[in-house]
C-alpha positions as CSV (number, residue, x, y, z in Angstrom):
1,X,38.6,-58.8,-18.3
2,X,39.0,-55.6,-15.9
3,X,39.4,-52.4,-17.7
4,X,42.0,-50.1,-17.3
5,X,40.9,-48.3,-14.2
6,X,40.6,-45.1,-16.0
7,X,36.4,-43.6,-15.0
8,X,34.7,-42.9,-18.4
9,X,33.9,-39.1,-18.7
10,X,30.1,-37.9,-18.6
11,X,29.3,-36.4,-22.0
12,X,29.5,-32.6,-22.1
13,X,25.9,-32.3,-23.0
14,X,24.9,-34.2,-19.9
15,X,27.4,-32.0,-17.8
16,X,26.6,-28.6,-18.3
17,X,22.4,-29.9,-18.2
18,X,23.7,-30.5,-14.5
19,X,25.6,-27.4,-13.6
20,X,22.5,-25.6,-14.8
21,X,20.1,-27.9,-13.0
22,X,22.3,-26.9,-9.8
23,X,22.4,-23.4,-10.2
24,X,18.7,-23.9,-10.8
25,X,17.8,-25.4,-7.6
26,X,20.1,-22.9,-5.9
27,X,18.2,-19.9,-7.0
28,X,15.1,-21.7,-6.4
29,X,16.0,-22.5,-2.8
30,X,17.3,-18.9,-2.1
31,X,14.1,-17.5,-3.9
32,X,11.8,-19.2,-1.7
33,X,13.6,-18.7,1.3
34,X,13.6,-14.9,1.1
35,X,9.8,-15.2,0.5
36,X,9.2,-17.2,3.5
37,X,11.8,-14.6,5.1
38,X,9.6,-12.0,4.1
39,X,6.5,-13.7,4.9
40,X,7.6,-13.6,8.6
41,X,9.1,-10.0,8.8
42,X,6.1,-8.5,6.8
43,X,4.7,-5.6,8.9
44,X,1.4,-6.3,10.2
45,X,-0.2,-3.3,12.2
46,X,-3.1,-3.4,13.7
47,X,-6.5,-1.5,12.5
48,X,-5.6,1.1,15.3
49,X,-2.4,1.7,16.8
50,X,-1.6,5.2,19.5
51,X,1.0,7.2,17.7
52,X,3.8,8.9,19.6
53,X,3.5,12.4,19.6
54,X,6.9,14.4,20.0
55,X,6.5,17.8,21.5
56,X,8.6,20.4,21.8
57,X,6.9,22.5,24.3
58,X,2.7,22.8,25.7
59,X,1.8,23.7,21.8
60,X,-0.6,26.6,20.9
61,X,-4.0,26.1,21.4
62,X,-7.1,26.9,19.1
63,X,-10.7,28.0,19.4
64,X,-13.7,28.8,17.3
65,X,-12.8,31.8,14.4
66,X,-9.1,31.1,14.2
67,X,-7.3,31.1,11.0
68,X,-5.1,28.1,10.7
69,X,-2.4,27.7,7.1
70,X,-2.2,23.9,6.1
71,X,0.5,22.4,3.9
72,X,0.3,18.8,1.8
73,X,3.6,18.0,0.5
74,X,4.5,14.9,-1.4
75,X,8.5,14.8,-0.9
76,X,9.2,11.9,-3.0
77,X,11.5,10.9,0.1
78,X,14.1,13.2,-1.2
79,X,15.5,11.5,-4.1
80,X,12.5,12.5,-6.8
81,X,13.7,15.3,-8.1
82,X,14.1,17.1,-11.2
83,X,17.4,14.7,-11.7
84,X,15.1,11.4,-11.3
85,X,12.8,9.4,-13.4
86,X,11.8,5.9,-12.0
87,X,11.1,2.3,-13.0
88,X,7.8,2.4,-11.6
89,X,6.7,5.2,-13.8
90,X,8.4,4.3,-17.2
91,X,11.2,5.4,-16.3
92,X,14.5,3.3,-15.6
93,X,16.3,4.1,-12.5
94,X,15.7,2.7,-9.0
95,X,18.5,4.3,-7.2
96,X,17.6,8.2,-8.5
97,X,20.0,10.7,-6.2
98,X,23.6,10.5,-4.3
99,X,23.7,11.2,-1.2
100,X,24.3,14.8,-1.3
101,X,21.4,15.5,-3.5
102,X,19.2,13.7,-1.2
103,X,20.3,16.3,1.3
104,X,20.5,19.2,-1.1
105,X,16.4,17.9,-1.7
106,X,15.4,17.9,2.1
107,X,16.9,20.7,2.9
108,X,15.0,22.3,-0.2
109,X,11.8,20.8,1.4
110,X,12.6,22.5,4.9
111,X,13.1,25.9,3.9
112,X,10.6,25.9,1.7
113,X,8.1,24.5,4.6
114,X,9.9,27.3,7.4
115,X,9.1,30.3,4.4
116,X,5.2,28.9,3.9
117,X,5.1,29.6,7.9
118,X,2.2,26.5,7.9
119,X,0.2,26.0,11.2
120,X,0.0,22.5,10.6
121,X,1.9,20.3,8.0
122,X,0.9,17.0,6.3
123,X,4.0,15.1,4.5
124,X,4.1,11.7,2.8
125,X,6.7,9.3,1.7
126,X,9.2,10.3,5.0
127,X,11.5,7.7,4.5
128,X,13.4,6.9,8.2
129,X,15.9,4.6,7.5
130,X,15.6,3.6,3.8
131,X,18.5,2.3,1.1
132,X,16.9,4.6,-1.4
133,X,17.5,8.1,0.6
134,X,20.7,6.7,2.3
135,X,19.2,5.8,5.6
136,X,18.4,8.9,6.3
137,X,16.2,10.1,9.1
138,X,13.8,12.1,6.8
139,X,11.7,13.2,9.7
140,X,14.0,14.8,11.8
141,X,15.7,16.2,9.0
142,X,12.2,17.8,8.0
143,X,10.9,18.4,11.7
144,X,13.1,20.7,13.1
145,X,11.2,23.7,14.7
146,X,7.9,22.4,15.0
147,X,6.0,22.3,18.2
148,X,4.7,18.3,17.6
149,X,5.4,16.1,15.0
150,X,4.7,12.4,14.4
151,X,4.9,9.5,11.9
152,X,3.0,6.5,10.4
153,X,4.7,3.7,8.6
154,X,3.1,3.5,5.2
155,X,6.0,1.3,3.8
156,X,7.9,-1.0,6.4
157,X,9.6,-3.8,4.2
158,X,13.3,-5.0,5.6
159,X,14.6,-5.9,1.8
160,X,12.4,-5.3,-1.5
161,X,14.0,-7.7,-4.0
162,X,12.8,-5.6,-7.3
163,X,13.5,-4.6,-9.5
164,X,17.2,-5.3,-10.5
165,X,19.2,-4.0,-8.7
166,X,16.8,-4.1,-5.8
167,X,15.6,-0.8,-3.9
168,X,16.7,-2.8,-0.7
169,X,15.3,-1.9,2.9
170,X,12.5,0.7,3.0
171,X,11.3,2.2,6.1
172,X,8.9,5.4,4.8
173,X,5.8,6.8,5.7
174,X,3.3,9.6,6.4
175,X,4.6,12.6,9.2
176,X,2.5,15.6,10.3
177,X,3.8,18.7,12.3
178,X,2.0,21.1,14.0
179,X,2.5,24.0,15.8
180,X,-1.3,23.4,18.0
181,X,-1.4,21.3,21.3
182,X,-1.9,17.8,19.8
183,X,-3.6,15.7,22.4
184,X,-3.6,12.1,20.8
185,X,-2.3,10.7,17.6
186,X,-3.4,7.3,15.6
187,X,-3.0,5.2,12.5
188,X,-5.7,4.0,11.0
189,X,-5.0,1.2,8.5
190,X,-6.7,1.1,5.4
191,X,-7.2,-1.8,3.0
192,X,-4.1,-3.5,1.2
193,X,-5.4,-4.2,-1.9
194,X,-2.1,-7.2,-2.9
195,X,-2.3,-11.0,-2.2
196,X,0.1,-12.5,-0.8
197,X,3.3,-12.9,-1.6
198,X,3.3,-9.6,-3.4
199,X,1.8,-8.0,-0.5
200,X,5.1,-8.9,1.5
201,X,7.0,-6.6,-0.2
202,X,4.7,-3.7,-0.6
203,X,2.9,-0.6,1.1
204,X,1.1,-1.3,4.1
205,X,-1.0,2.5,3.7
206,X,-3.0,4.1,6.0
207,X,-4.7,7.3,8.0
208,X,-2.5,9.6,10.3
209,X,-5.3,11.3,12.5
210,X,-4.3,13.8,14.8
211,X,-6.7,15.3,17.8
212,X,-6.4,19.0,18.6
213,X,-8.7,19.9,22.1
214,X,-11.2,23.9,20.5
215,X,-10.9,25.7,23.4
216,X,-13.9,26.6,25.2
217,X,-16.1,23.6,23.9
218,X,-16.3,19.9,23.6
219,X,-15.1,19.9,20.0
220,X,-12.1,18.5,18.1
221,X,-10.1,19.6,15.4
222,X,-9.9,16.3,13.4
223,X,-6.6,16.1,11.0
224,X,-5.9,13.4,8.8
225,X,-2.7,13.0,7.0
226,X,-2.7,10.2,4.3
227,X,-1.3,9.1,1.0
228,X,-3.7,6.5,-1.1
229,X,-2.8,3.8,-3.5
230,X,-1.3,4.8,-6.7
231,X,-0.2,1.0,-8.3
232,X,-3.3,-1.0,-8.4
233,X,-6.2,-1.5,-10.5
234,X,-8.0,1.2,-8.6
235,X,-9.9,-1.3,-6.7
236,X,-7.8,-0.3,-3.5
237,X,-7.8,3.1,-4.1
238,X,-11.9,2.9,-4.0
239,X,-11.7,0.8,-0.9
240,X,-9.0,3.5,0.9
241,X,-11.3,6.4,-0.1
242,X,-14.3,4.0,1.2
243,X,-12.9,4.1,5.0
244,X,-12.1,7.9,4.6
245,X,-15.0,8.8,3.7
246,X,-16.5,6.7,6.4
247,X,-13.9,8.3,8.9
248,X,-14.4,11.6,8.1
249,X,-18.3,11.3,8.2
250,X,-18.3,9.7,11.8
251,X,-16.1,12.7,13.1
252,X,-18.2,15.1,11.3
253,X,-21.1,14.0,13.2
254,X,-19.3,14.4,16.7
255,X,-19.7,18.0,15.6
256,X,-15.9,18.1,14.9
257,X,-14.1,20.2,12.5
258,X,-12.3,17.8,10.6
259,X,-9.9,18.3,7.6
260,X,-7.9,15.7,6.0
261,X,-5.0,16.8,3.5
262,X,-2.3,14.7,1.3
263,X,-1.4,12.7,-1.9
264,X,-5.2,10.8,-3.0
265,X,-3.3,9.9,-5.8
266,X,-6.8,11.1,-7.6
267,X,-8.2,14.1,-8.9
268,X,-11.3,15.3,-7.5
269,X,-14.3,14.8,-9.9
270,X,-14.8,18.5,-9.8
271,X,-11.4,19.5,-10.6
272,X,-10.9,20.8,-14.1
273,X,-7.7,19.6,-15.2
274,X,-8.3,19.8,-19.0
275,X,-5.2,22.1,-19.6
276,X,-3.5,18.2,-18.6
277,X,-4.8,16.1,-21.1
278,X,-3.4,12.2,-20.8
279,X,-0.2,11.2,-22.5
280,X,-0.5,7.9,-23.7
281,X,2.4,5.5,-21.9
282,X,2.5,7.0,-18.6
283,X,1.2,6.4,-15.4
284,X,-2.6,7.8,-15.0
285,X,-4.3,8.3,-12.1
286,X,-7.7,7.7,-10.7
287,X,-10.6,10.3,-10.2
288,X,-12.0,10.2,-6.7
289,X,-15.8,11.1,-7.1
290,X,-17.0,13.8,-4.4
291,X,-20.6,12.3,-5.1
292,X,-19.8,9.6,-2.5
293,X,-19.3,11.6,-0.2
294,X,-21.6,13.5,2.3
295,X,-22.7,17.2,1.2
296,X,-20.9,18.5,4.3
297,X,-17.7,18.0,2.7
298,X,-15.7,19.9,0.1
299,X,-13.4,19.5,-1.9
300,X,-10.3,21.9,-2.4
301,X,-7.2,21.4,-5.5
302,X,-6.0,23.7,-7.8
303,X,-5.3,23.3,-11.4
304,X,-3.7,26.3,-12.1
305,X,-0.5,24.6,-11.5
306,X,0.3,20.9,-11.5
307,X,1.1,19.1,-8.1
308,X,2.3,16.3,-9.3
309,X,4.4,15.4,-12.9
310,X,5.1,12.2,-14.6
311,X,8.4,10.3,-13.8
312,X,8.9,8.1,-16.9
313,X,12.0,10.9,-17.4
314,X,14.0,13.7,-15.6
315,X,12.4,16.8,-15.9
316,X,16.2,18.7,-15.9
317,X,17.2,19.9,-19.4
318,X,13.8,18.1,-20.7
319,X,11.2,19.7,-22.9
320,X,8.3,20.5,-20.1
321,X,5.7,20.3,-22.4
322,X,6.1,16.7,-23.0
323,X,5.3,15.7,-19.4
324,X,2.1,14.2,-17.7
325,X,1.0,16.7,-15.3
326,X,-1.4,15.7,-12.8
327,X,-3.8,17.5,-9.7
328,X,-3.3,14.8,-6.9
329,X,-2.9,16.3,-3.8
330,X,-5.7,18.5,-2.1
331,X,-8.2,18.8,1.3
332,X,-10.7,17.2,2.1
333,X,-12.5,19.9,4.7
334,X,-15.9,20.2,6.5
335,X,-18.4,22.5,6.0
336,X,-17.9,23.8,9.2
337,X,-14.5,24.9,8.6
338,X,-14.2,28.0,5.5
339,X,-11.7,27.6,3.5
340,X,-10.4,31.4,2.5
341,X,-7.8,29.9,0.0
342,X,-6.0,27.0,-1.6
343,X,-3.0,27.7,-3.6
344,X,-1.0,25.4,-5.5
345,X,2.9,26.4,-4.8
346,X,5.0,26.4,-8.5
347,X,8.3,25.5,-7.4
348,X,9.4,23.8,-10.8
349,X,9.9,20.2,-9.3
350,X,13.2,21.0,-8.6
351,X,13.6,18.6,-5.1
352,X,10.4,16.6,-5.3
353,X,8.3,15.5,-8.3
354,X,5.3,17.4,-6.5
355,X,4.5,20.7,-5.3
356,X,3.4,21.9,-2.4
357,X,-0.6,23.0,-2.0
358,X,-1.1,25.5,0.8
359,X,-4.7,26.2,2.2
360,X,-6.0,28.9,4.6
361,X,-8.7,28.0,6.2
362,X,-11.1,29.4,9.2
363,X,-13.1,27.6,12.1
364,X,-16.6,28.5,11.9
């Protein structure tokens, strides 16, 4: 006998086992198709690649005995500072300024730079069109009055899907200004220490070398800006300081002067930094060991004041003593070039969550 015509419902159980199943493969599908996405946007540069150099008039020139003032400067692409803490770091925001304290920051960072009256300027993490800093054009923002500046991509990722909510589009790197005649400018890429597919989504670091012509010889005055590894297992950050070392030694024996200056994300082995003892939970960094490199080389940071503090919290309205402070960002310099000073500049983390080193240096 023929039933009724009425369709038998599924059991609930067996119904919501599907929806989920759906959604399931839905996420799935979308997960693997931003990877593969990824995969064939991820920024690939070459071991060299010419670097446009923008100049704002013939430059000033330099010759044997000058006296030359350097700045390093972390900038924490203006949304690090004393407001923020961040994920990476203990912390728990991705997203850390507005908009306007993003500009408040840079503009910080400029004045600063313009009242240090630097011959030559090394920044890292320059973002250029970034959903962190608001797509703001960082260097620009930062370069104005300089007689040549240009930029590296360190961090070229079109979307980075972590953490949740994701820190979206990043487009950051490395920038150098310079009020000397710059001749040439190149990146140098350095070893990426992730396997794919985290590598996708992640820094892409390398060497900003600059070449500036010593009047009334064959010689070149050798700049490199860079900014190391700081989340890995310090297996990268040994194979970065590997090339540089390499890098500096080759240009060294050209019979250039040659000084390279930024974040090593490392303390120098002959930096004391006891007064910063490590605080358990928070990020540590790695000690970069002078002994591997060449006796012609030395090594200039100063502990007297931290250049770089922990981000697990803000540093606003928090008790100071509690932080991690740490003495990352220094020269590496020749011994043909005498270094009169280095200075670590105390400016209370207020738009960056590092401080400024200034060295004063002269060409032998």
């Amino acid at each position: 006998m023929r039933g009724n015509g009425k369709k038998k419902k599924a059991p609930l159980g067996l119904v919501i086992l599907r929806i989920v199943l759906i959604v399931l493969i839905i996420v799935l599908v979308l997960a693997a198709g931003l990877v593969l996405y990824l995969t064939v946007t991820e920024y690939k540069p070459a071991s060299e690649e010419p670097v446009e150099v923008e100049t704002e008039g013939s430059g000033e020139s330099v010759q044997a005995g000058d006296e030359l003032r350097i700045v390093t400067w972390n900038c924490g692409y203006g949304a690090l500072g004393d407001n923020a803490d961040f994920f990476m770091d203990g912390g728990s925001m991705v997203k850390t300024a507005t908009k306007e304290r993003v500009e408040q920051n840079l503009a910080t960072l400029r004045a600063e730079i313009s009242s240090l009256s630097p011959d030559i300027t090394f920044l890292q993490e320059v973002d250029t069109d970034s959903a962190r800093s608001y797509h703001i054009d960082e260097v620009s923002f930062l370069g104005e009055g300089g007689a040549s500046s240009d930029f590296a991509y360190n961090y070229r990722v079109v979307f980075v899907p972590y953490p949740v909510p994701p820190m979206g589009k990043i487009y950051s790197g490395v920038a150098t200004q310079t009020d000397l005649s710059v001749s040439s400018a190149t990146r140098i890429a350095l070893p990426c220490p992730f396997k794919w597919p985290v590598r996708v989504g992640n820094l892409k670091r390398c060497l900003l070398v600059n070449r500036v012509p010593v009047d009334g010889s064959s010689k070149e005055l050798v700049l490199v800006n860079l900014h190391l590894e700081a989340y890995d297992d310090g297996e990268g950050k040994a194979a970065q300081t590997k090339v540089l070392c390499d890098f500096l030694k080759s240009e060294y024996e050209k019979g250039n002067y040659v000084i390279a200056g930024g974040d090593f994300n490392q303390t120098f082995s002959g930096t004391d930094t006891s007064m910063y003892p490590d605080k358990e939970g928070t990020w540590q960094c790695g000690i970069l060991d002078e002994s591997d490199f060449p006796t012609t080389f030395q090594f200039c940071q100063d502990s007297s004041t931290p250049t770089c503090r922990s981000l697990d919290i803000p540093y606003a309205g928090a008790d100071h003593d509690t932080f991690q402070y740490y003495v990352i960002d220094g020269f590496i310099v020749s011994d043909n070039v005498e270094v009169q000073s280095c200075r670590t500049q105390d400016l209370a983390f207020t738009a960056t969550d590092h401080n400024p080193v200034l060295m004063e240096v002269r060409l032998k």
